[in-house]
C-alpha positions in Angstrom: -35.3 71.3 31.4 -38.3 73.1 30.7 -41.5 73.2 32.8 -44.4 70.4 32.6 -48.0 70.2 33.3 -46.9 68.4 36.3 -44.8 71.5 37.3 -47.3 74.9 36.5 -50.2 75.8 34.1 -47.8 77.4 31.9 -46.1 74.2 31.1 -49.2 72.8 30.2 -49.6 75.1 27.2 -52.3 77.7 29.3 -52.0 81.6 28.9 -50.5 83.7 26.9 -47.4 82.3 25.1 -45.2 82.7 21.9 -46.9 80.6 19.3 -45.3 77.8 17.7 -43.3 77.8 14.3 -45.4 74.3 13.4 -47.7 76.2 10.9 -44.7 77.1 8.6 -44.4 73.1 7.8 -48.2 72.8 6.9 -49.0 72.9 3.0 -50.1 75.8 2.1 -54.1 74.5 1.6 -54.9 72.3 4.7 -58.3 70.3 3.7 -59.9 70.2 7.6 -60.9 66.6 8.9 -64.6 66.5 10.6 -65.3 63.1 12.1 -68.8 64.5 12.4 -69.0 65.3 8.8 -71.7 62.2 7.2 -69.1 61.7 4.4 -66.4 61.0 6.1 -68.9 58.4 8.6 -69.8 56.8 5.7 -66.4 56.5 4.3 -65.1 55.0 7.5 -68.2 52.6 7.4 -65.9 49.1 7.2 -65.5 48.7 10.6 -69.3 48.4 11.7 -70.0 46.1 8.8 -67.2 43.8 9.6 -69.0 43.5 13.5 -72.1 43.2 11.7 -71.0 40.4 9.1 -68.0 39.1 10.1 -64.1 40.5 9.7 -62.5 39.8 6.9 -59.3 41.1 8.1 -57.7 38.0 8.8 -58.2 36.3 5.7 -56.6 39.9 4.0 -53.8 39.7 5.6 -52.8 36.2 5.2 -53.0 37.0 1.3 -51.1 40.1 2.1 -48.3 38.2 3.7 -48.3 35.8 1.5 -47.5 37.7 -1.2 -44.9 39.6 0.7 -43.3 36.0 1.1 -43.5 35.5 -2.0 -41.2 39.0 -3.0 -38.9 38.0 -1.2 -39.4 39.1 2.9 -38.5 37.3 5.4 -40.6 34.4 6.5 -39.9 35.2 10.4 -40.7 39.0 9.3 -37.7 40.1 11.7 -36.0 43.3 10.6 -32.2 43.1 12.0 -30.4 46.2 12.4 -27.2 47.1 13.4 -27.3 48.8 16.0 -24.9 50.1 18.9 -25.9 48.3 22.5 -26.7 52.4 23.3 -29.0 53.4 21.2 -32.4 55.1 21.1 -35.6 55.1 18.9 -39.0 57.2 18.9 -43.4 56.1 19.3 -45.4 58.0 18.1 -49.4 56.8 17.8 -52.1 57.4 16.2 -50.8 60.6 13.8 -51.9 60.9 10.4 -55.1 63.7 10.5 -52.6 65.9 8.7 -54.0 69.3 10.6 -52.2 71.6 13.4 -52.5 69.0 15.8 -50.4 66.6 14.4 -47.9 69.6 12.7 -47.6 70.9 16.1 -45.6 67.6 17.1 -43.4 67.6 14.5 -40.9 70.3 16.0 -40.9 68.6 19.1 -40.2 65.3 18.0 -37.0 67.1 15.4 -35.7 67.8 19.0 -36.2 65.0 21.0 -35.2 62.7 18.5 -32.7 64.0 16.2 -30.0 61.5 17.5 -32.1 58.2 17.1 -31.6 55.4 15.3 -35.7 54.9 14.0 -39.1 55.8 14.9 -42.2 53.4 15.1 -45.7 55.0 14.2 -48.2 53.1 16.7 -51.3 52.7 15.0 -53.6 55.0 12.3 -50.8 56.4 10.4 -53.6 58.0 8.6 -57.0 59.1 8.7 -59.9 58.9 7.7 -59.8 55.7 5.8 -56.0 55.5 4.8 -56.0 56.5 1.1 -52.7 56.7 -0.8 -53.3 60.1 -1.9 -53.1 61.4 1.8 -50.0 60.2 2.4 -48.1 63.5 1.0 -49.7 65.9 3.4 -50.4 63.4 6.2 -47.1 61.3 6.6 -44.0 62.2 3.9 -44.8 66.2 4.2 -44.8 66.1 8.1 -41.8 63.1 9.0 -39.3 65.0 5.7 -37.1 66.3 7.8 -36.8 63.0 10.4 -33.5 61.3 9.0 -33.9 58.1 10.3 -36.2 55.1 9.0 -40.2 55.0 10.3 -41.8 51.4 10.7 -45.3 51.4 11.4 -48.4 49.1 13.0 -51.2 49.4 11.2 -54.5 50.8 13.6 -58.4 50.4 12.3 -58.6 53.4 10.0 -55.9 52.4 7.8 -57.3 49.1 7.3 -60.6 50.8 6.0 -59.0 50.1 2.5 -57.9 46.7 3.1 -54.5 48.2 3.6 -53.6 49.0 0.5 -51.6 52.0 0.5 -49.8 51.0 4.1 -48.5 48.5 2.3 -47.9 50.5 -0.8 -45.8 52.9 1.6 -44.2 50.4 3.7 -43.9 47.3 2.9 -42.1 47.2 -0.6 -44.3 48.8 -2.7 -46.4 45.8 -2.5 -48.8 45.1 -5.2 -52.7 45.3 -4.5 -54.1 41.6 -4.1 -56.1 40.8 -6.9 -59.9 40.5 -6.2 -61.0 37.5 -3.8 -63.7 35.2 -5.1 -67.6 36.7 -5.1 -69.4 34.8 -1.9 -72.8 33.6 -2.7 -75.8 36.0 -2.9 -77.3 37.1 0.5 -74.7 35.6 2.5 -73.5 37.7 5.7 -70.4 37.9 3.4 -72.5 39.3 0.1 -73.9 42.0 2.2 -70.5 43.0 3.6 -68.8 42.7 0.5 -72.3 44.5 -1.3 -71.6 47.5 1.3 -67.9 47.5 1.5 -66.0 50.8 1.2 -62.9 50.3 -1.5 -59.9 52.9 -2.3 -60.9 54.9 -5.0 -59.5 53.9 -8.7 -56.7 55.9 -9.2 -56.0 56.3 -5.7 -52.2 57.0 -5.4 -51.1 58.8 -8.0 -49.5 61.5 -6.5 -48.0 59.0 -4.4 -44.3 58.8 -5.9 -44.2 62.8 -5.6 -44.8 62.6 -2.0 -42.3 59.8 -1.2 -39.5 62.4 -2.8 -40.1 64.4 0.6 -38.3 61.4 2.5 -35.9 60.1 -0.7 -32.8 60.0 1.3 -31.0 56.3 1.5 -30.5 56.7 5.5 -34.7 57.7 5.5 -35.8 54.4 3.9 -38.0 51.4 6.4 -38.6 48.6 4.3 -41.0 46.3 6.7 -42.0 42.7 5.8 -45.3 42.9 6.5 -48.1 44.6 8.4 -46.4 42.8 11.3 -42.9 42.4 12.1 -40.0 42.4 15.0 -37.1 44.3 15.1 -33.6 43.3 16.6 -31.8 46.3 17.8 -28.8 46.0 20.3 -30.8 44.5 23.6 -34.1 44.5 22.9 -36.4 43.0 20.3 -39.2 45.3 19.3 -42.4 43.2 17.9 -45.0 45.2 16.2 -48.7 43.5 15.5 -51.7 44.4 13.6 -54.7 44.1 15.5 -56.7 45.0 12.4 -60.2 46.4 12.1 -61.9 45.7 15.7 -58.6 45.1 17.5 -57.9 41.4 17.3 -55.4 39.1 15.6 -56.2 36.1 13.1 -54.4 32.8 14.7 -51.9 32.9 12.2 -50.5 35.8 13.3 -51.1 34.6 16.8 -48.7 31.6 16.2 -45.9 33.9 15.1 -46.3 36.2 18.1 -45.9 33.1 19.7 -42.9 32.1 18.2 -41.0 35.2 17.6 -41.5 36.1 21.5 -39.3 32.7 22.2 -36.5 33.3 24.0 -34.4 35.5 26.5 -33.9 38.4 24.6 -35.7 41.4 26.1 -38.9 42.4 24.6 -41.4 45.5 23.9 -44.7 44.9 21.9 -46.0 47.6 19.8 -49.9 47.3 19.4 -52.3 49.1 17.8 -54.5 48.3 20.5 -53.7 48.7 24.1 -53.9 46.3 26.7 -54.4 48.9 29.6 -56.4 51.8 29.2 -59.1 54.2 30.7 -58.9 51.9 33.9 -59.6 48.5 32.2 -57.8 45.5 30.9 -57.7 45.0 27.3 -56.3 41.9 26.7 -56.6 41.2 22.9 -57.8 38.2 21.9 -56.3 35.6 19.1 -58.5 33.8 17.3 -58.4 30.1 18.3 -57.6 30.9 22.1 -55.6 32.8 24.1 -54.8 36.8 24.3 -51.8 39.1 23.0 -51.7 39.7 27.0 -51.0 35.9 27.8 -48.3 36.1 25.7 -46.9 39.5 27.3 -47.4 37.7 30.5 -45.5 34.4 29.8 -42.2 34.7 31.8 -40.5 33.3 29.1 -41.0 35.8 26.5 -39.3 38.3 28.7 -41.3 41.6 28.1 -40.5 44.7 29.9 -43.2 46.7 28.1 -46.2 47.0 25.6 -47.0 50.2 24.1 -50.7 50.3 22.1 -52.0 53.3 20.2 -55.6 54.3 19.0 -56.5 56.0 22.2 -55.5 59.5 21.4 -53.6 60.4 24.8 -50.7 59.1 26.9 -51.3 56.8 30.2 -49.1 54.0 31.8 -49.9 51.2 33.9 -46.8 49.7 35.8 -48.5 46.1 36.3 -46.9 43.6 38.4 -46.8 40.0 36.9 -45.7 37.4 38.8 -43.0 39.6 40.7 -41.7 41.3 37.6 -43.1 44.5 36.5 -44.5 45.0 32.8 -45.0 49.1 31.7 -48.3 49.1 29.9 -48.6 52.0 28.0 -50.7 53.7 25.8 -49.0 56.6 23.1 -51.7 58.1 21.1 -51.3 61.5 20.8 -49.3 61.9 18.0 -51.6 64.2 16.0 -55.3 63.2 16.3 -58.1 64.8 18.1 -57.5 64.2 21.9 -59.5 61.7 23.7 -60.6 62.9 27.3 -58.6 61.8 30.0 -60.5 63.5 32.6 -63.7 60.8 32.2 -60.7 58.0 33.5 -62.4 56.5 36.6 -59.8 56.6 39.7 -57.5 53.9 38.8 -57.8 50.5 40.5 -57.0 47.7 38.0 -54.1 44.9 37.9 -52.9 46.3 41.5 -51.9 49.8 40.1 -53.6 52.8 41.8 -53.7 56.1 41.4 -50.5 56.2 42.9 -48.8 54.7 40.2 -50.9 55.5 36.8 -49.9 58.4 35.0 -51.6 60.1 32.1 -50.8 63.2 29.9 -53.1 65.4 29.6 -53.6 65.4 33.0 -57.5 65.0 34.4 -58.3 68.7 35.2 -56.5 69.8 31.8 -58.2 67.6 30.0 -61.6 69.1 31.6 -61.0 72.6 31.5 -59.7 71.8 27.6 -63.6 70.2 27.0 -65.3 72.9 28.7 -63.4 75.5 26.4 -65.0 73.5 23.3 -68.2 72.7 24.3 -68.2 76.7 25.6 -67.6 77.9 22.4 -70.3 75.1 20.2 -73.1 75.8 22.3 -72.5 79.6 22.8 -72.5 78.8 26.4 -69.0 80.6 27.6 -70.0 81.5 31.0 -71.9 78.9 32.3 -69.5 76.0 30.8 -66.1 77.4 30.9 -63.7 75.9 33.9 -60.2 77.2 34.4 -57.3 75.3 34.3 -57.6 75.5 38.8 -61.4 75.0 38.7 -61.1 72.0 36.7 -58.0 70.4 38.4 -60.3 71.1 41.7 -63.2 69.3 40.6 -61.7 66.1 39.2 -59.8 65.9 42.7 -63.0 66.1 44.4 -64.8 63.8 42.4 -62.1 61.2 42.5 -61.0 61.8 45.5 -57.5 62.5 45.1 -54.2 64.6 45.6 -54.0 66.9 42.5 -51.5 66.2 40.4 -50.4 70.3 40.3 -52.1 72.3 42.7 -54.8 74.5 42.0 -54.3 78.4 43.4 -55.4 79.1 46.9 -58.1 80.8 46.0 -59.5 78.5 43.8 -63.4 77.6 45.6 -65.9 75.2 44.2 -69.4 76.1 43.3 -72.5 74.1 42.1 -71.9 75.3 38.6 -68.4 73.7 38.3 -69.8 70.3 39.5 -72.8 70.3 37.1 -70.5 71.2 34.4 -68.1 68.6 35.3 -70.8 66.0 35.8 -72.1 67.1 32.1 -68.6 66.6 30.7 -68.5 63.2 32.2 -65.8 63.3 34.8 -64.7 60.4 36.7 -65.6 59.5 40.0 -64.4 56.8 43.0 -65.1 53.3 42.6 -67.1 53.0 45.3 -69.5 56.4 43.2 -70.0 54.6 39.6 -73.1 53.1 40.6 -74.6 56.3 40.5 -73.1 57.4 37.2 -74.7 54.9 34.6 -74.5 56.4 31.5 -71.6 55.0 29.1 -69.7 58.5 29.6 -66.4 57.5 28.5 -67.8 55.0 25.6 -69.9 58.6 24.6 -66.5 60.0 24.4 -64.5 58.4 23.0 -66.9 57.2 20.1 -68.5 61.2 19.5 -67.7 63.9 22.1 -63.6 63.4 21.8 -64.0 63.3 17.2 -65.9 66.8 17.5 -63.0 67.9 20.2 -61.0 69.2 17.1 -59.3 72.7 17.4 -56.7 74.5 15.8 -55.4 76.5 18.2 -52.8 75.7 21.2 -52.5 74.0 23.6 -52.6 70.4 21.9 -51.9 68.4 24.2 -50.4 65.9 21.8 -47.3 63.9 22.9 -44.7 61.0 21.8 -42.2 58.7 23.0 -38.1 58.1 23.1 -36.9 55.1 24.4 -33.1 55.0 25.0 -32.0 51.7 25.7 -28.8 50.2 27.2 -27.6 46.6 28.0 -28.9 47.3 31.6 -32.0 49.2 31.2 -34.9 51.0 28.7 -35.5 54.4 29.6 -38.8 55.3 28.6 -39.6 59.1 28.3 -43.2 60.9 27.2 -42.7 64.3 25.5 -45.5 66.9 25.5 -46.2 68.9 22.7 -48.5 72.1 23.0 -48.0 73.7 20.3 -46.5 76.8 21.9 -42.7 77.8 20.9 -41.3 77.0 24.0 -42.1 73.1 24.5 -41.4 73.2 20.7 -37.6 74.1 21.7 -37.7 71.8 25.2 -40.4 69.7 25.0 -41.5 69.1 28.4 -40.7 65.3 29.7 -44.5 64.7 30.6 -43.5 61.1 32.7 -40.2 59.2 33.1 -39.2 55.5 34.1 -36.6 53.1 33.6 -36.9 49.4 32.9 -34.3 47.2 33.9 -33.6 44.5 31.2 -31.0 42.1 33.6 
């Protein structure tokens, strides 16, 4: 098994390695994705006006469904597949920016998960706004060489054309709804619809030459809707659509409810997680109650809840009621990666430090920022931290055992610090007060979308889940984009969940 982050620098992806063969699956012309670019902000506008006037997302899916009913799907929108009581399936979050990051999984996940039975893409399957014509470079082009069906939740950004294409892609070939009735003039509604952004006309017509790149029979997911549940051997998979600002409508809520009956074993996919950076997320449905109360319930027997559309990997084991539930988050499937290193020390739901895990780890993630931010402002010596320096710092500041040791003759200066405290590292609990700013809100909302590079290391990751009658065993892979975690991807974290 080949080294980790955990283990040595190298395994994260640091110095001098043998670069990956990733690049050779890229199309030739790779148009570059700047979330700082005003075109692309104003394209990815529908999620600020449905906070500002209200979220029509609820009442679009209901038509959505409803017309998927109609065609046929199920009306309990559960997939049944026959599947061996051994068996094992692939996450993978948050994927579709269509650059080197997201290439430089692809290899890695061939590896990992040339022997399962599906994969599930965990939220944003593609970026910026989900336009049919990007799914040739950005999903069929990357996943042609997977043989085994993909299923997907849908996250925000492909919602910011009412979901058009996702549903084009995996639901059927499903129709686009016709146009909903014109609200009255200077409503909250007129101005939302007034401002909305819409797929372009024409959108998708290179759409049936991309879906040649995954034609073969054993390749084709047909889902029944933007959410769903899967029976396979054991478990039952259920995969929700929190829409655009990471809720459900109560109609959806009321199936959750129902299709989480029962003693079958359980793991919900989200596209919102319900753990993450330190704080609970528990997703509310409209009308009352939370995704989480249902996770919680004891008898809907979940073992685990995996959320995408924070672009890294962490996992919370949370005890409930004397059983324990892995919360997980698996975004980094391609995107630009969100900071881990601005993570508070953990202290949430009884989990510590002792028992979260992320990928990248803290000081990576640091040393990974100061390496951008070095190069954008021209600033390389005064903002540059090693790998060591920047593992040293975050252990200091949260006051913690690191992870993987810095060297022995790493020493801390006041330069490190200030550039730490800059980048918006984490500190103790009992330190916050002092540290006011919204640092990891900052981050994740601007600092993390100009973090885009094209070089290694990635740190980029994905899941395989083999499961048995007795137990889940949940695996995250790293991907660096270097040859050598493309051959043996480094297992990142490991833990088994017993289903008796």
């Amino acid at each position: 098994m080949s080294e980790s982050s955990r283990d040595t620098a190298r395994g994260a992806g640091w110095g001098p390695s043998e670069p990956g063969v990733y690049r050779r699956l890229m199309p030739g012309r790779v148009q570059k994705l700047s979330w700082l670019d005003p075109r692309v902000l104003w394209a990815a506008r529908n999620g600020v006006l449905a906070s500002w006037f209200g979220d029509p997302t609820g009442r679009t899916r209901s038509r959505l469904v409803a017309e998927q009913e109609a065609a046929g799907a199920p009306a309990d929108k559960v997939v049944r597949r026959d599947v061996p009581d051994h068996f094992s399936f692939m996450v993978v979050g948050d994927t579709g920016e269509g650059g080197a990051s997201q290439y430089a999984t692809v290899p890695g996940l061939l590896e990992a998960g040339r022997d399962t039975e599906f994969a599930v893409i965990a939220s944003d399957v593609i970026y910026p706004v989900g336009s049919a014509d990007d799914y040739g470079a950005k999903f069929f082009r990357p996943y042609k060489d997977y043989p085994a069906p993909v299923y997907a939740v849908p996250g925000n950004h492909d919602w910011y054309e009412d979901l058009g294409a996702f549903m084009r892609v995996f639901c059927a070939d499903a129709p686009p709804l016709p146009p909903a009735p014109r609200p009255r003039p200077l409503t909250r509604a007129w101005w939302r619809t007034l401002l909305w952004h819409r797929a372009r006309p024409g959108d998708g017509r290179r759409l049936a030459e991309a879906r040649a790149l995954r034609s073969a029979p054993g390749q084709r997911a047909v889902q029944p809707g933007p959410y769903w549940a899967i029976d396979a051997g054991p478990v039952r998979i259920v995969g929700i659509d929190t829409g655009l600002l990471g809720t459900i409508d109560a109609e959806q809520g009321a199936w959750l409810r129902e299709v989480s009956r029962g003693p079958q074993r359980k793991i919900l996919i989200t596209g919102s997680p319900l753990y993450v950076d330190g704080e609970h997320h528990p997703c509310a449905i409209e009308g009352g109650g939370t995704v989480d109360d249902v996770v919680r319930d004891p008898e809907h027997h979940y073992v685990a809840a995996i959320g995408g559309d924070i672009h890294n990997y962490q996992r919370y084991p949370v005890d409930v009621d004397g059983r324990t539930v892995q919360y997980v988050v698996s975004g980094g499937g391609g995107a630009f990666m969100h900071a881990t290193h601005t993570i508070p020390r953990v202290s949430v739901a009884n989990v510590t430090e002792r028992e979260f895990r992320c990928y990248p780890l803290r000081g990576d993630s640091l040393a990974f920022y100061s390496g951008v931010y070095a190069r954008r402002l021209r600033l390389r010596r005064f903002f540059t931290l090693t790998e060591d320096q920047a593992t040293a710092v975050v252990a200091e500041r949260l006051g913690i055992e690191p992870t993987r040791a810095p060297g022995p003759d790493t020493r801390l200066t006041r330069r490190m610090r200030l550039v730490a405290s800059l980048l918006g590292a984490g500190r103790r609990p009992d330190r916050t007060a002092r540290f006011r700013l919204p640092v990891r809100k900052l981050y994740t909302q601007l600092f993390s979308p100009g973090s885009v590079t094209y070089d290694p290391p990635f740190f980029k990751s994905f899941l395989r889940l083999d499961v048995t009658p007795e137990a889940v065993r949940l695996r995250c892979f790293a991907a660096t984009g270097n040859r050598a975690q493309e051959l043996d991807p480094p297992v990142e974290d490991e833990v088994t969940i017993p289903l008796t």
